[in-house]
Each structure stands twice: as C-alpha cells, then as structure tokens.
N, C-alpha and C positions, 0 to 999 in steps of 0.2 A: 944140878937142882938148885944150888944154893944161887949161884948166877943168877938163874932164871926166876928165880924169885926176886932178887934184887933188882933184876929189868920190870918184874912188875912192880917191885914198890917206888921202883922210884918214872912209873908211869911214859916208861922208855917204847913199851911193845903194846899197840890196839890192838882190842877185842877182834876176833875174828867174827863177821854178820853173813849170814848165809841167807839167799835171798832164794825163795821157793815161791817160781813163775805158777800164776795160776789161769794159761790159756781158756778154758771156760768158761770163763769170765767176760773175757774180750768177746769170743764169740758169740756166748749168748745176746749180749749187749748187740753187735753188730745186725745180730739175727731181729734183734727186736724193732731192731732199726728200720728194719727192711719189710719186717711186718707192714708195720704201719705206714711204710713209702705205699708197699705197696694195695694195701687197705685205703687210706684217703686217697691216689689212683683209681683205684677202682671203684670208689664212692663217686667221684668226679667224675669220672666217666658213665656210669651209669645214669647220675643226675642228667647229666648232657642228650642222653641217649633218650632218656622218657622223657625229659624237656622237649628234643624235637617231635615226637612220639604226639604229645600232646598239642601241636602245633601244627601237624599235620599229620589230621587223621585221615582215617578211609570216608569220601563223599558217602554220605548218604541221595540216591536216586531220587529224582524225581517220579514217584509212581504212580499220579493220575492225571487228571486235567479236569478242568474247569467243567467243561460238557459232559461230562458223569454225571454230574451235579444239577443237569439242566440249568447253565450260566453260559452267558453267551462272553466269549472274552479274545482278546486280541495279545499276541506274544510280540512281547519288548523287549527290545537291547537298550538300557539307557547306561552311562559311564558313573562312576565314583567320582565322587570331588575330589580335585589336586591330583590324587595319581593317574587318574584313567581309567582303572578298571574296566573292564566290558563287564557286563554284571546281566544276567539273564530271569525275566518276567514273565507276570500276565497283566492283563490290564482289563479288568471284570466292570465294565457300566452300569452303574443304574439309568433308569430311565427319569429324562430331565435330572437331574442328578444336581444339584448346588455343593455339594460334600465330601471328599471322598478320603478314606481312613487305608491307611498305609501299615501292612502286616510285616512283623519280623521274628523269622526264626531264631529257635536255639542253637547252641555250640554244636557243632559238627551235623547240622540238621541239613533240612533244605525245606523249600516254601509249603512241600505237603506234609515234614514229618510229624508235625504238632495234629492232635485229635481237636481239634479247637479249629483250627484254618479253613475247613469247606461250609462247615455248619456257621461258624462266623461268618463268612464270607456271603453266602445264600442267605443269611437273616439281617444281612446290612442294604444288600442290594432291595431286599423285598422293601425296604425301609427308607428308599430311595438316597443311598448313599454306595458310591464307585467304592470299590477295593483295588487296591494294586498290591500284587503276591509277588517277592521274587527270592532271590539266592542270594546271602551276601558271599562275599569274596571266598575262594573256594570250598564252594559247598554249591551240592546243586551240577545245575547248570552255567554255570558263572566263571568267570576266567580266574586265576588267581592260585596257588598253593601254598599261602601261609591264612591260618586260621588263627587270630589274636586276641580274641575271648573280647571282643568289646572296643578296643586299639583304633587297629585300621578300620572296623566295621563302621565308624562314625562316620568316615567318611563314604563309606556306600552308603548305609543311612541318609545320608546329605544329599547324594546324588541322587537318591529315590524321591526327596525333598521337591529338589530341582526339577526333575522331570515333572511331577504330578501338576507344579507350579505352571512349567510350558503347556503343561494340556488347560490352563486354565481357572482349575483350582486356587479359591480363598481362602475357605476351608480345610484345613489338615487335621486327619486325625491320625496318630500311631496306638497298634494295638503289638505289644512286644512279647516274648517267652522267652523265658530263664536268660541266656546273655544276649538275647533280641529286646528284650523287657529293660536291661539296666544300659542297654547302647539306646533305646529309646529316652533312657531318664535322663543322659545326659546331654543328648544330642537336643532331644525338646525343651531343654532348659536354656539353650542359646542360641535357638531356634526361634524367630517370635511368630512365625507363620503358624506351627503347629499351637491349635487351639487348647487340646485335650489328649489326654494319655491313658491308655490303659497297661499295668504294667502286671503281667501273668507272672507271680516267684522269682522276681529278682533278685540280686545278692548287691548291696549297698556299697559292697567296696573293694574290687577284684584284689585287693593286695591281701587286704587283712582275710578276706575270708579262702585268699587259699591259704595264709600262714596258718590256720585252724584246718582245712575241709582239704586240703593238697591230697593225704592218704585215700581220698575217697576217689579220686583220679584214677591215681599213681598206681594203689594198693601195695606202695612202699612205708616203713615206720616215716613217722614227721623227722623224726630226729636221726641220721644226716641229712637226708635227701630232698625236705623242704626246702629249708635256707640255701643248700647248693644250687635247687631246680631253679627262686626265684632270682640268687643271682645271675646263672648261666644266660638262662631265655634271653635277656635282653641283651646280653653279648652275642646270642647266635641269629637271633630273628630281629634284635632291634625295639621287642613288643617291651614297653613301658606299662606293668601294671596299675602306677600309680595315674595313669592319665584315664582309668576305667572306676572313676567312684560317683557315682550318683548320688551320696550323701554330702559330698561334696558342693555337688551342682543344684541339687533339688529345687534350696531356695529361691533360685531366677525363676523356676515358673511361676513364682508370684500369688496370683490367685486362679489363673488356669486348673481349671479341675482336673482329678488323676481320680484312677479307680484300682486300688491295690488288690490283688489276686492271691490268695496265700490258703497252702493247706497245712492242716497241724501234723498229718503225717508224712509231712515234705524230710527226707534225713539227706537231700543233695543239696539244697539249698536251705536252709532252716526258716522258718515262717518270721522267727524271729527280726529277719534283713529286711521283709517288708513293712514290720511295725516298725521298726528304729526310724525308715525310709519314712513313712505317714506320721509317726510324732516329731521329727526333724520338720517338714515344709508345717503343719500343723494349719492346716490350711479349712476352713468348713465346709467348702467346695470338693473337698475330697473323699470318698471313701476305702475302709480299709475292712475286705470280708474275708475273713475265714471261714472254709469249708472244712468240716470236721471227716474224719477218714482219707482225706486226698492227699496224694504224697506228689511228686513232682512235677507240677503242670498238671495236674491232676481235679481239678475243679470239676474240669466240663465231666470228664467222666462220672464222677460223683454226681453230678447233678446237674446234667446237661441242658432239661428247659430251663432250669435256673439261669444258669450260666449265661445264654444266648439273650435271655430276656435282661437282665442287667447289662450286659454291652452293650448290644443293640439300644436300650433306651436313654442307655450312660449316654454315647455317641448324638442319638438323637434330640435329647437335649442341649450338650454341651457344644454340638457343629451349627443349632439351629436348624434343622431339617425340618421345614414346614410341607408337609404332602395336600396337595388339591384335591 
C-alpha cells in the first residue's frame, strides 16, 4: 500500500478510462440517414412520374363534327412551324367571307371539348367570317405525344397562322381557351398578321402560376413536389415554362384590340391572370368582362347569348367584316 501510494504521488501510474461503446447511436444515426435517402428518392421520383403524367395525358376525343351544326366544312391536315407536326382540322367557310378567326383549345382538350366552339363557330360564320377548328399537338386528332401547356403549341399555333394565310386570308382572328387563350396571347403578339384576340381565362404566366396553382394538377402538397415537378419537366420533355408568359409578351400587340374572358368563380385559373393581363397592355381598344358565377371557361355557360353576341361583334368589328 504504501508503494502504491508513492506511484501515485509522485504521478508514476494513469488513471484508468473505461470507455462504454454506445452502438445505438451510430445506428440510429445511420438509420436516419437512410430515411431521408430514401424519402428525397422517393420525392424525386414521384415529382418525375406526375411531371410526365401531366405531359401526357389521356386525348381527349373528337366527338362531333361541323354538320351536326348545320356548317358546311372541309377536314385539314396543315404542319406546325419548324418541327412538322401533322396537326388535324376543320375548315368551316363563310360565305364570301373577307375574315376568318382561328380557334384554340385547352390543355388536354381537342377542337370540340370547349362548350363555346360550335355555338362560336355557327354565330361567326352567320356573320360572314371562316373559322378554322383544329387539335394542337397531341390532343385530338393530331400527331404528337408531348403536351407542353403552351411551349410547343406556338408553334402549331403558327402553322394554323400559315395555313389560313395560304387559303388567302388578311384578316386573322384568334379566339383561345385556358392554355389555347394564353399560346394565343403570345403567339399574336409576334404575329402582326393576327388583327384581334379574344382570350377565354388565361393564366399570364405558366411558371409563376403553377409555382402557386401546381396542387390543383398534381393533388400533391406544393411543398416537395412543385419545385421538384418544375425542375424535372424540362429535363424530361425539354418544355421550358418560362417561354409560356403572356404578360410578358402582351405589350407587342400594341393597339390591336383583345377581348379578356374571365369568371369570378374560376378556382383553375384565377380571374385574377386576366385582369393583371388587361392592366399590363392597358390598351382602350380592349376589353376585360367578368361573368359573375362562372368558373373555368365558363362564361358561355352562364350566359350564352351574351357570350356569342360580344365575340361575334368583337370579331366583326375588329376584322372589318362589312356584310352586303
């Protein structure tokens, strides 16, 4: 004893340190790890998966034709500007006709899904103004299976331009719905052939309004699955949402008149995007009506002879349509 005490005062023998491993630790940790590999995985993938999802949807049919209507019309193959496309029509005449106004459906539509398209169509021609109805790029009858909310549709747009142009056509008119409406607002803005625009509940600016309106798609929270959805899409299809803004483009129409379309109980597209749209160009030449009770593209139904009789005379003032 006495030794051993002298080893410790004179600082000869270390403490002994006992170390007590605590494995639970590490694996929790490890575990947590793998959670969340495999959680943001599966976020990503998901995002991916309703990204293509929403790029390519199920067509919607073509389910009438023109001659239901009492409309006499001729079926068109015309191509997309730049890529080719085969893109499939009608091509409805007035008689003597100096005019002719050029229709575009919604996202994942085709040229009859809109309630607005036959009843337009029959009260333009009565009116002595040609319609041309068709499908933009897959949808419809139309070649194509990426759907790009506004993107590539410009360029079918263009080529529906094109074609009306070879039949003859000075006068252009576009009458657009939801993302037929805002690929109208851009495309007529660098368009100078196109005289006048009627644009039914469009959205001012595909980026910012799905960073807000995505869930309404998706039916996923915003928060992972927006921000993933909008980076992925353009790595898988290529579609640039930034090249789909109308508020962007507006002000090239100048003073060409535009006749905005918006209902207050729109919750797809907010009525909001058509007023930003009409005080942006701020033009006097233009109108902007809201239909109270109508919710998306929803005008004509609320109030159909309304509806027909403000196109129809929008058009016919704004193409010059003089009748003998």
């Amino acid at each position: 004893m006495d030794n051993l005490g002298a080893e410790l005062r004179d600082g000869n023998t270390s403490p002994i340190i006992i170390e007590t491993k605590k494995p639970w630790r590490k694996r929790l940790f490890l575990g947590f790890i793998g959670f969340v590999s495999i959680a943001v995985l599966g976020c990503i993938g998901i995002s991916g998966f309703v990204g293509w999802l929403l790029t390519h949807p199920i067509r919607e049919p073509v389910v009438s034709k023109p001659s239901e209507f009492g409309l006499t019309y001729q079926d068109v193959i015309f191509t997309s500007r730049e890529d080719n496309i085969k893109l499939s029509g009608w091509y409805i005449p007035a008689q003597n006709a100096k005019a002719v106004v050029i229709q575009a459906h919604g996202y994942a539509g085709s040229r009859t899904k809109e309630k607005p398209s036959f009843p337009v169509t029959q009260a333009l021609v009565q009116q002595g103004i040609s319609v041309l109805m068709f499908d933009f790029r897959a949808s419809g009858e139309s070649e194509g299976s990426l759907v790009s909310v506004g993107d590539f549709e410009q360029r079918d747009l263009q080529g529906a331009i094109d074609y009306v142009k070879r039949l003859g056509y000075q006068n252009v008119g576009i009458i657009g719905y939801s993302m037929g409406a805002s690929t109208a607002a851009v495309v007529a803005a660098n368009e100078v052939e196109i005289k006048s625009v009627v644009l039914d509940s469009p959205f001012a600016d595909l980026k910012e309004y799905l960073q807000v309106n995505m869930p309404t798609w998706t039916k996923l929270p915003n928060v992972p699955f927006t921000p993933l959805i909008l980076r992925e899409i353009p790595v898988l299809t290529g579609i640039i949402p930034e090249n789909v803004s109308p508020l962007h483009e507006i002000n090239k129409l100048g003073k060409r008149p535009i006749l905005f379309i918006a209902g207050d109980a729109d919750d797809t597209i907010p009525m909001e995007n058509s007023k930003e749209l009409w005080e942006k160009v701020n033009n006097p030449n233009d109108e902007y009506w809201v239909v109270p009770g109508a919710k998306h593209v929803g005008a004509y139904s609320v109030l159909p002879d309304q509806y027909l009789e403000k196109v129809t005379m929008f058009f016919v003032k704004s193409l010059q349509v003089h009748r003998a």
